[in-house]
C-alpha positions as CSV (number, residue, x, y, z in Angstrom):
1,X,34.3,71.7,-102.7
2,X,34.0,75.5,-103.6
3,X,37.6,77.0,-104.2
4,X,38.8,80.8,-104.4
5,X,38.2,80.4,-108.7
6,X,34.6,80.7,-107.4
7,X,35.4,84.5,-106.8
8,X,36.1,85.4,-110.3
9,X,38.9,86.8,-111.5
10,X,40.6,90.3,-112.2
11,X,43.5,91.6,-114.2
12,X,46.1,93.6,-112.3
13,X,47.1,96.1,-114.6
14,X,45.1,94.6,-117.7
15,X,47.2,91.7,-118.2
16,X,48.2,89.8,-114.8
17,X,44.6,87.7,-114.3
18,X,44.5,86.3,-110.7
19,X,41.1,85.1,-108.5
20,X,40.0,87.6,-106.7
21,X,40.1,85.6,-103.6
22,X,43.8,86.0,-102.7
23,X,45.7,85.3,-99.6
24,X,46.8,87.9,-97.2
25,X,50.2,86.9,-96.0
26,X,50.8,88.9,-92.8
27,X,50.2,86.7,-90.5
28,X,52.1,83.7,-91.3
29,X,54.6,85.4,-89.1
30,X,55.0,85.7,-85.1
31,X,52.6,87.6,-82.4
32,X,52.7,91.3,-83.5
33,X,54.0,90.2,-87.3
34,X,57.3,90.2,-85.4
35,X,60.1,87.6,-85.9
36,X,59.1,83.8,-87.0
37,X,55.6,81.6,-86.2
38,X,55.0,79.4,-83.5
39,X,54.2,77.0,-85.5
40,X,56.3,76.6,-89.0
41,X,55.3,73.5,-90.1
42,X,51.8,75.1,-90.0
43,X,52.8,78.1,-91.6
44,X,54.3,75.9,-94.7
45,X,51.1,73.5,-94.7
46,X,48.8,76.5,-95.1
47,X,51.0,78.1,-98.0
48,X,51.0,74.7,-99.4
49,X,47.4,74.4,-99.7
50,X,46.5,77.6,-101.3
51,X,47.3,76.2,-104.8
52,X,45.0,73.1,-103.9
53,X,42.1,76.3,-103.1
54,X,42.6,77.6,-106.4
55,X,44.1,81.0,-104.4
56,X,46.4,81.9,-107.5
57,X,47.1,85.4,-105.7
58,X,49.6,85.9,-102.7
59,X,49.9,89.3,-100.6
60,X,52.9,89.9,-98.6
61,X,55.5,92.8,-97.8
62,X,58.8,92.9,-96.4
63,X,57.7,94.2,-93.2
64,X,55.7,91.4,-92.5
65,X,58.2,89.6,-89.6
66,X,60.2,91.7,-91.0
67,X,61.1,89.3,-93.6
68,X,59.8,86.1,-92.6
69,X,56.5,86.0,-94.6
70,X,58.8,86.4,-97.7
71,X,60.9,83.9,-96.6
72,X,58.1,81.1,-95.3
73,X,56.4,81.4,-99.3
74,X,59.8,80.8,-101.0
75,X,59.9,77.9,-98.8
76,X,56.6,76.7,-99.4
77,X,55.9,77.2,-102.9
78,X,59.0,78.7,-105.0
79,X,59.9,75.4,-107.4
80,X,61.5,75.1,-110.5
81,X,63.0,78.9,-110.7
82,X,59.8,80.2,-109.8
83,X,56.0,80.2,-108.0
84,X,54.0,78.1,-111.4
85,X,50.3,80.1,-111.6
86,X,51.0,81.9,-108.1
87,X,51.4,85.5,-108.3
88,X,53.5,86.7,-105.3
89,X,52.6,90.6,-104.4
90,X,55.1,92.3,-101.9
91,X,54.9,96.0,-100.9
92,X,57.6,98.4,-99.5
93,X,57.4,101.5,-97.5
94,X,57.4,100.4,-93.9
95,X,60.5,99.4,-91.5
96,X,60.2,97.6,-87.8
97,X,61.3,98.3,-84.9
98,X,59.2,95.8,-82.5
99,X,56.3,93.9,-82.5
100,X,52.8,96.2,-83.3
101,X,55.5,99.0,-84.4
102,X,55.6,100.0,-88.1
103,X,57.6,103.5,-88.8
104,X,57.3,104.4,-92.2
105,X,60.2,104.9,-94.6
106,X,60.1,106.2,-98.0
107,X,63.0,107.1,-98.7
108,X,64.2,106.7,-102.4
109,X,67.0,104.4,-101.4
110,X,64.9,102.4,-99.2
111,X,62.5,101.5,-101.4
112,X,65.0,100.0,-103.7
113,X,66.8,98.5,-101.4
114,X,63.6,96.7,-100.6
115,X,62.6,95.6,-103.8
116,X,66.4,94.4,-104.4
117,X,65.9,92.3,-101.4
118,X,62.9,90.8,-102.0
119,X,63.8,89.6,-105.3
120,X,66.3,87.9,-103.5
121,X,64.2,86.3,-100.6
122,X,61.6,85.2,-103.4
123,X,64.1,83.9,-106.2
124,X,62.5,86.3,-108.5
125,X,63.6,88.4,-111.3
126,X,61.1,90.2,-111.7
127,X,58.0,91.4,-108.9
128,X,54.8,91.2,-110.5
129,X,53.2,93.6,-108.2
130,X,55.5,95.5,-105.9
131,X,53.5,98.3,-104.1
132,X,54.2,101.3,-102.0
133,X,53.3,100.4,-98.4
134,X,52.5,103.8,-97.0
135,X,53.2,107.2,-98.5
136,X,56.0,109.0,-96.1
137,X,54.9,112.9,-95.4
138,X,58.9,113.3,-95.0
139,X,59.6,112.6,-98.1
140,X,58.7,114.1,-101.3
141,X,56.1,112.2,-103.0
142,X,57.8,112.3,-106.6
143,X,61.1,111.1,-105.4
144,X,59.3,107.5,-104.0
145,X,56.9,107.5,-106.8
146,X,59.9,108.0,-109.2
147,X,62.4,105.3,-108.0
148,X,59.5,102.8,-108.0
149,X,59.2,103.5,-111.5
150,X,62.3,103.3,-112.1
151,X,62.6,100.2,-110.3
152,X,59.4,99.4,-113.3
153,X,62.0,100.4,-116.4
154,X,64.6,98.7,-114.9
155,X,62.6,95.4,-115.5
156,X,62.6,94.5,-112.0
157,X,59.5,95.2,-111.3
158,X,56.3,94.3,-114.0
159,X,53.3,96.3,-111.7
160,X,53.4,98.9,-109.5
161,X,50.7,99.7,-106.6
162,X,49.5,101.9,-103.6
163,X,48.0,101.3,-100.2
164,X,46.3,103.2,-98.0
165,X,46.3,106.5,-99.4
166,X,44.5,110.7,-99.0
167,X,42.8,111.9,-101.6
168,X,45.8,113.9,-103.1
169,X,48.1,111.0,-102.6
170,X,45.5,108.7,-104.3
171,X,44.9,111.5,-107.0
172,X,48.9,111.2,-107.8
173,X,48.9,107.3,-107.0
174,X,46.1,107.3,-110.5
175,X,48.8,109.3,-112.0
176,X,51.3,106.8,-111.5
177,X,49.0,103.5,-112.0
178,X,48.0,105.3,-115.8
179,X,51.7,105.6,-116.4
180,X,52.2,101.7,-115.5
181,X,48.9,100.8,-118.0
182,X,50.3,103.0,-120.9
183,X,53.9,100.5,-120.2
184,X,52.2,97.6,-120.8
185,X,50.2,99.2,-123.6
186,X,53.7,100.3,-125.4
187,X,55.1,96.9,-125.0
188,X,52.5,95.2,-126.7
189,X,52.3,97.6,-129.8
190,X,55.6,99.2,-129.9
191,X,55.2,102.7,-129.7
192,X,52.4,104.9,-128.3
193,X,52.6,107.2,-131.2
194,X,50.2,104.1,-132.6
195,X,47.9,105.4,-129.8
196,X,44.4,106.8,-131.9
197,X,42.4,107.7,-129.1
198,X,42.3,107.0,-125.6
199,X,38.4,105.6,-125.5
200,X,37.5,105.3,-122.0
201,X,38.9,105.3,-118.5
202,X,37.2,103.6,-115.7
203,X,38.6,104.2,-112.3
204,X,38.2,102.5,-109.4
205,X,38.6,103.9,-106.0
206,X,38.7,101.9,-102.3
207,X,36.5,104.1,-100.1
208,X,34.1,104.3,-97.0
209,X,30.2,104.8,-98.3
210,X,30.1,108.5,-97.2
211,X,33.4,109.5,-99.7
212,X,32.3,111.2,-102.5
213,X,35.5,112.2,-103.9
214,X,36.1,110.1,-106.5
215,X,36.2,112.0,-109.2
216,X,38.8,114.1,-107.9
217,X,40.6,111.1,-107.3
218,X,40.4,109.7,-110.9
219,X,40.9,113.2,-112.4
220,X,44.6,113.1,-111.8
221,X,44.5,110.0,-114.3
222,X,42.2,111.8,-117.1
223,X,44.6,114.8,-116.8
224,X,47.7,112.9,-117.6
225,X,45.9,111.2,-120.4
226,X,45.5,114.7,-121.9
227,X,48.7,115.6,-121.1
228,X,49.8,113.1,-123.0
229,X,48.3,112.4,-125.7
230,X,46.1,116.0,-126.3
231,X,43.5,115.6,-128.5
232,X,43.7,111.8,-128.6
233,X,43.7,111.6,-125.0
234,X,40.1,112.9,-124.3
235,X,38.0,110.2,-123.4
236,X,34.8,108.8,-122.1
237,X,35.5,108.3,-117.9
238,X,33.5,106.4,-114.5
239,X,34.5,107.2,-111.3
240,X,33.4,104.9,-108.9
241,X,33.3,103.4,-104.9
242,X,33.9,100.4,-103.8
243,X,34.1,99.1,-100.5
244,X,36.9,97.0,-101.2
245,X,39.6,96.0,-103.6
246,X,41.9,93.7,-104.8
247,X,45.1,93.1,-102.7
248,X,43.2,96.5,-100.9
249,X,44.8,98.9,-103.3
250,X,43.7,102.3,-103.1
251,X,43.2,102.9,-106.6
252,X,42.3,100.4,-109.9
253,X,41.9,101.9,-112.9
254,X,41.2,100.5,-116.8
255,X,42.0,101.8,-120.2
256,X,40.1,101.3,-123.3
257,X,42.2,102.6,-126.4
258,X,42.5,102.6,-130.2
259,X,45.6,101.5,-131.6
260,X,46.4,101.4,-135.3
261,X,46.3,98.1,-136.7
């Protein structure tokens, strides 16, 4: 029997490897993602069966009921203080007010709020991959981009994400994203002081076949690099489509770097 392994795999941020076959968890919940299924046995059997499919990769948000999808894969699948080789993605950004309705709502406070509380419906302490759900034109993008990295130092939250995103919001969303690689990349060696070059950059951007803007898009990550790191940070870059990505993030990008031994 072919199972989601058959897909490949990816690495979210360049060190969280999941199939790329994941599950899209929005509707586990009731007509118009609002309020509980019809059917919750069902629900729980299908959860159940995803780890027998090799599907190592869960997408959900706390919109999605609101709250019941969160709720229905704790049920299903959190054991032993936590999800085994499931990784469990839930987004922010988005409140309800009815079946079909979905305001958005980025607000500083209500982005952490969110990720508090679904730590807390998912028995987590940490989110692996906890991503903004739309970009609110209310508020200003550096105060929601800034709490969810704070939400990142904090240690509550290991990767952070975008979805569905404008050019300028997906230029700043790479901003953010090389910020979250260069985390992980000063975990592992220390310090980025130990950084010798920044090598490469290959971005990745979810697009229609007539956008050509991609490299505006992945400029605002080779910027910061030089920003950064001046010299060291000029580097080798792709830019390119695709119709579709993991978890259907806006933007994916990898590093290639030199670090002192």
């Amino acid at each position: 029997m072919a199972t989601a392994t058959a897909s490949g795999t990816f690495k979210i941020g360049g060190d969280l490897e999941v199939t790329r076959l994941g599950f899209g968890a929005m509707r586990i919940t009731g007509e118009g993602i609002w309020g509980p299924p019809k059917d919750h046995d069902a629900a729980i059997a299908v959860l159940k069966r995803l780890p027998e499919l090799g599907v190592d990769l869960i997408d959900t948000a706390e919109s999605y009921g609101p709250y019941i999808s969160e709720e229905l894969i704790h049920e299903a699948l959190w054991s032993g203080g936590g999800y085994g080789d499931t990784t469990v993605a839930t987004k922010s950004g988005l409140t309800r007010t009815g079946p079909d309705d979905w305001p958005v709502l980025g607000r500083p406070e209500f982005l952490r709020q969110g990720c508090e509380m679904s730590l807390r419906r998912l028995g987590l302490d940490v989110i692996p991959l906890f991503q903004l759900h739309r970009i609110d034109a209310k508020v200003p993008r550096e105060e929601q981009f800034g709490v969810l990295k704070e939400l990142q130092d904090e240690g509550k939250v290991r990767h952070l994400g975008l979805s569905e995103v404008s050019v300028e919001e997906a230029k700043e969303g790479a901003r953010m994203i090389v910020l979250n690689r260069l985390a992980v990349i000063q975990d592992e060696i220390g310090s980025l002081d130990k950084v010798r070059q920044i090598v490469a950059l290959n971005g990745f951007v979810n697009s229609d076949p007539d956008f050509h803007g991609h490299p505006q898009v992945i400029n605002g990550a080779s910027e910061l690099l030089v920003e950064i790191f001046g010299e060291r940070g000029k580097h080798s870059r792709t830019a390119l489509g695709a119709a579709a990505l993991p978890l259907n993030v806006a933007v994916e990008i990898n590093l290639v770097v030199e670090v002192e031994a």
